[in-house]
N, C-alpha and C positions, 0 to 999 in steps of 0.2 A: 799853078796853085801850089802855094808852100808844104809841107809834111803835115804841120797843124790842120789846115784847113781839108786836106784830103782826108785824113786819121778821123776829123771830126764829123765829114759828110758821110764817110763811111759806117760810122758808128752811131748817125742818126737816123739810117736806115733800119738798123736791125737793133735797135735798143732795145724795142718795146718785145723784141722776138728774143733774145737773149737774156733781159731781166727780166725773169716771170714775175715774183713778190716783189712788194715794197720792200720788205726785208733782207732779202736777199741782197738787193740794189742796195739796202745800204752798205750791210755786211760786205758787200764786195768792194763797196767804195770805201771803206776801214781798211782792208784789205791793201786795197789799193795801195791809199794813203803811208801805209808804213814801208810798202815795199817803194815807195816813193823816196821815201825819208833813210834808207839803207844803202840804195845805190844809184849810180850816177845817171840816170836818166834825166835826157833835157828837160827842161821847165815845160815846154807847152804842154808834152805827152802825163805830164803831172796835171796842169788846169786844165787838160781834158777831161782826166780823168774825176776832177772835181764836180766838172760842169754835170755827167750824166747821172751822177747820184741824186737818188727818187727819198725822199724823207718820209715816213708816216705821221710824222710832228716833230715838234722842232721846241727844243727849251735853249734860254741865249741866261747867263750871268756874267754880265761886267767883260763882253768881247769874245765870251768863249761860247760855243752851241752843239750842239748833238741832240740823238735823243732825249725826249724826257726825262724818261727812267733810267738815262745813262746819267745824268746832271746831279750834281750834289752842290749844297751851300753850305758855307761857312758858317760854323757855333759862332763865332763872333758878330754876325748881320744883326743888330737890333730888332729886327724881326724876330728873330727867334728869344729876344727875352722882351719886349713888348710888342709885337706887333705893330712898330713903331715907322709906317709911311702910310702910302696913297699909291691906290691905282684906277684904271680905267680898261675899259674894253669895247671892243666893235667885231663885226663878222667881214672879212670876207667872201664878194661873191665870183667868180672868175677869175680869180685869185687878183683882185681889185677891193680895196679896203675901203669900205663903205662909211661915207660922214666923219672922215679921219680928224680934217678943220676942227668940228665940234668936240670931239674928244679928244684930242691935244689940248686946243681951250681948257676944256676943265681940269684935265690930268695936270698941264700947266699950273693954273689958278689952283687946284686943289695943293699940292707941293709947296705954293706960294705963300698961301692961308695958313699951313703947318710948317713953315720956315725949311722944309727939306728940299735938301741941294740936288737937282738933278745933273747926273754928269755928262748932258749933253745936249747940244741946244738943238731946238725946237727942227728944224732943217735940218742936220743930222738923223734925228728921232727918224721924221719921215722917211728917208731914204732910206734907212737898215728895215723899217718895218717893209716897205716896197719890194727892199732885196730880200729878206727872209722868208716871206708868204709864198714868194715863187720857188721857194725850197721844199715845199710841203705842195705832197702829189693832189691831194685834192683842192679842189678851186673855192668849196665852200669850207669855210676855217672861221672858228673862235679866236678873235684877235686879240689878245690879253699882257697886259703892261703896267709893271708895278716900280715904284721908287721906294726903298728904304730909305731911313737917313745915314744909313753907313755903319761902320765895324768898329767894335774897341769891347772890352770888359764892362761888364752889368754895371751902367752907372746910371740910373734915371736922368742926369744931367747934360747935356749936349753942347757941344759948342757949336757958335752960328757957321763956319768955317768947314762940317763935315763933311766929306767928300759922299753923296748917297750911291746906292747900289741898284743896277739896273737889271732888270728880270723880265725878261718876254717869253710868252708860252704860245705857241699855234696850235691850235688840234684840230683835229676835220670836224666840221657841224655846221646844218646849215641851221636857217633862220625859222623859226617858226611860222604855222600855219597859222595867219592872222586872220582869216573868217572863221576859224573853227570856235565857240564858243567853250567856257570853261565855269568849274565850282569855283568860289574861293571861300573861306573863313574870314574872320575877323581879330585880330589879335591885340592885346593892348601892348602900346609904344611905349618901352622901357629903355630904349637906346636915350647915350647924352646927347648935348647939344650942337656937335660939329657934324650933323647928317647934311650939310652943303658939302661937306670934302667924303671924296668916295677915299675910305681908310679903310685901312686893315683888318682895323677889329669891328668884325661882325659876326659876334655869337647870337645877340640878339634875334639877327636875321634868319641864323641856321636853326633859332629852334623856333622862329617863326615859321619858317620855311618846310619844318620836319613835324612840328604840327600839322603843318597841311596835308603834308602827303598820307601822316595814319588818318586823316581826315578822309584820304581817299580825293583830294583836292587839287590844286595845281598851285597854289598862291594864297597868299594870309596879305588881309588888308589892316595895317597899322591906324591906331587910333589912339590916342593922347584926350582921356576922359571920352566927353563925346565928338572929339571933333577928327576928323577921316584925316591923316597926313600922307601917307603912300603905301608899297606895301614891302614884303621883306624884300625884294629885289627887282622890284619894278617900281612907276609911278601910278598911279590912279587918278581918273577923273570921272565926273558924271555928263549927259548930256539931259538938258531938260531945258523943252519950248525952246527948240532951235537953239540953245547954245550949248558949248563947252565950257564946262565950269571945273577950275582945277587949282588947289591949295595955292596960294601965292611964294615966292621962291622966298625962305627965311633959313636960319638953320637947324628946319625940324622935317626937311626937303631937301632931295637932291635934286639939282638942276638939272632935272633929264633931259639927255640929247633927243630923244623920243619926243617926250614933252613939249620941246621947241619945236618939231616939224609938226605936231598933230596940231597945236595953236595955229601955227602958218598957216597950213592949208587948210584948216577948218576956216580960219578968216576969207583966202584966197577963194573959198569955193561961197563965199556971201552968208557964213552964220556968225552967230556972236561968241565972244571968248568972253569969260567975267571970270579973274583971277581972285578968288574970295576960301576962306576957309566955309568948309560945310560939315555939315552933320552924319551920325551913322544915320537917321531917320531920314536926314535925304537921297544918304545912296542907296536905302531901300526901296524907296519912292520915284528913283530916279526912271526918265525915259530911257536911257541906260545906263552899265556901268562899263568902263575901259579900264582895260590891265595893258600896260606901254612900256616898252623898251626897243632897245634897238633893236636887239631882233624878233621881237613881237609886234610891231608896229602900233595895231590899235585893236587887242584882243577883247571880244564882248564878253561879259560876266554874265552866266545863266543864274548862277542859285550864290546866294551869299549866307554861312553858316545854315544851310540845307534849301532854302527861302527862296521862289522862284523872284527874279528879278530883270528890270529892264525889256527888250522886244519892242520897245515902243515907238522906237524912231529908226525902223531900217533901213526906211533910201536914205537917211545922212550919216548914217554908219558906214555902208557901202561907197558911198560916193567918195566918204573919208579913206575908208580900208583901199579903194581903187589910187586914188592920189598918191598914198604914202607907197603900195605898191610900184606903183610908176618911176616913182621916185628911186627908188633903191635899186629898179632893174634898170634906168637909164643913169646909174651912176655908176655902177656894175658892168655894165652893157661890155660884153667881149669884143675882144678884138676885132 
């Protein structure tokens, strides 16, 4: 057995007994790192020294990563004078990035829709997010990935040729309790017309979202005059006489990855899906109401603007909430 290999068996026995904190393990691996970079120590006793550092999260811009709070961005990212790209998000769960396909897809398509250049293709993408979630000590993590359109001086003007800027954040979090039922409000839909591309700019959402909470709520349901479109950060649907009824995909809706598995399997399990705009009177009326995301799967609505609501169909809520569950922990499924 080589010096590598012995250095490393040795040092996989008593990791977890000589890094107490996550902190620590990094700090030691900074540490490390420089004493690395000063003297002549072979290369392997350096990538070992790589391998055993524990992350508490992980921020990445344009190749480079560390903590978070250690990460800075450039005045110059268009971001910082318009908010100007598109991003996407998923959880991982056993440190396995759940319905990754699907939000590529969009992340992809959204970038697309907004002419911004991602600087790196689709196959690349996966593999760094693979390799960086195993950086980050815990298994369950907020997978989060954004494209700007790139750097230069405040000019509202772009060229099609920009090179975009790449931003991934890991932080520990798992998925929501998707039986537990929730309040929501109702809030009117002031955003413009690109709610197909998940962009930047979402103030609307935050003070839809911060309504809700002095609301004492969890979730604000967006509505455009009377008719129900999603909500600040999830989708919305209702169920009544056996179907799932949920706005049709335009750009007054995002195409929720959620959205697509609750349609699926609600087909898959023999009810009906009818993709139709509906009414705030129907989701008050509804047998019930769903608040959907990725990591909320298929959350039941109790009270809408104080208003008890839905209860009315709970074996096909359950039988839903069981599928999509199944689903996420045999995608998930550990080693």
């Amino acid at each position: 057995m080589g010096s590598y290999a012995v250095c490393r068996s040795v040092l996989k026995k008593f990791e977890k007994t000589i890094y107490i904190s996550h902190k620590l393990v990094y700090n030691y691996g900074q540490e490390q790192r420089r004493f690395f970079r000063n003297t002549a120590v072979p290369l392997f006793y350096s990538k070992l020294f790589y391998e055993v550092i524990v992350m508490e999260n992980l921020g990445y811009y344009n190749g480079k990563y560390d903590l978070i709070e250690n990460m800075s961005v450039p005045m110059l990212d268009r971001v910082c004078w318009f908010g100007d790209g598109v991003y996407d998000a998923t959880y991982a769960h056993n440190h396995k990035i759940f319905d990754l396909k699907a939000h590529l897809d969009r992340f992809y398509n959204s970038a697309k829709l907004l002419k911004v250049n991602i600087p790196i293709g689709r196959k690349e993408l996966e593999a760094l997010l693979a390799e960086l979630v195993l950086k980050v000590d815990d298994g369950d993590q907020f997978v989060y990935m954004q494209v700007t359109r790139g750097s230069g001086l405040r000019n509202h003007i772009f060229t099609e040729d920009m090179q975009g800027n790449l931003w991934i954040t890991l932080t520990p979090c798992p998925v929501a309790d998707t039986y537990k039922p929730i309040d929501v409000i109702t809030y009117e839909d002031k955003r413009f017309h690109y709610c197909n591309c998940k962009t930047l700019n979402l103030i609307p959402s935050c003070l839809a979202a911060s309504a809700a909470a002095e609301a004492g709520c969890s979730e604000a349901i967006f509505h455009r005059g009377d008719i129900v479109t999603e909500c600040a950060h999830s989708n919305v649907s209702i169920f009544k006489d056996g179907k799932v009824i949920s706005h049709p995909l335009d750009d007054t809706v995002l195409p929720g990855t959620a959205r697509i598995r609750l349609l699926a399997f609600a087909e898959k399990l023999g009810y009906g899906v009818d993709e139709r705009e509906y009414t705030l009177d129907e989701l008050m009326n509804a047998d019930e109401v769903i608040v959907h995301s990725t990591g909320s799967f298929c959350i039941p609505v109790k009270t809408v603007d104080g208003k008890p609501v839905g209860g009315k169909a709970p074996e096909m809520l359950k039988k839903i909430q069981d599928a999509l569950v199944a689903d996420f922990e045999a995608q998930c499924k550990a080693d």
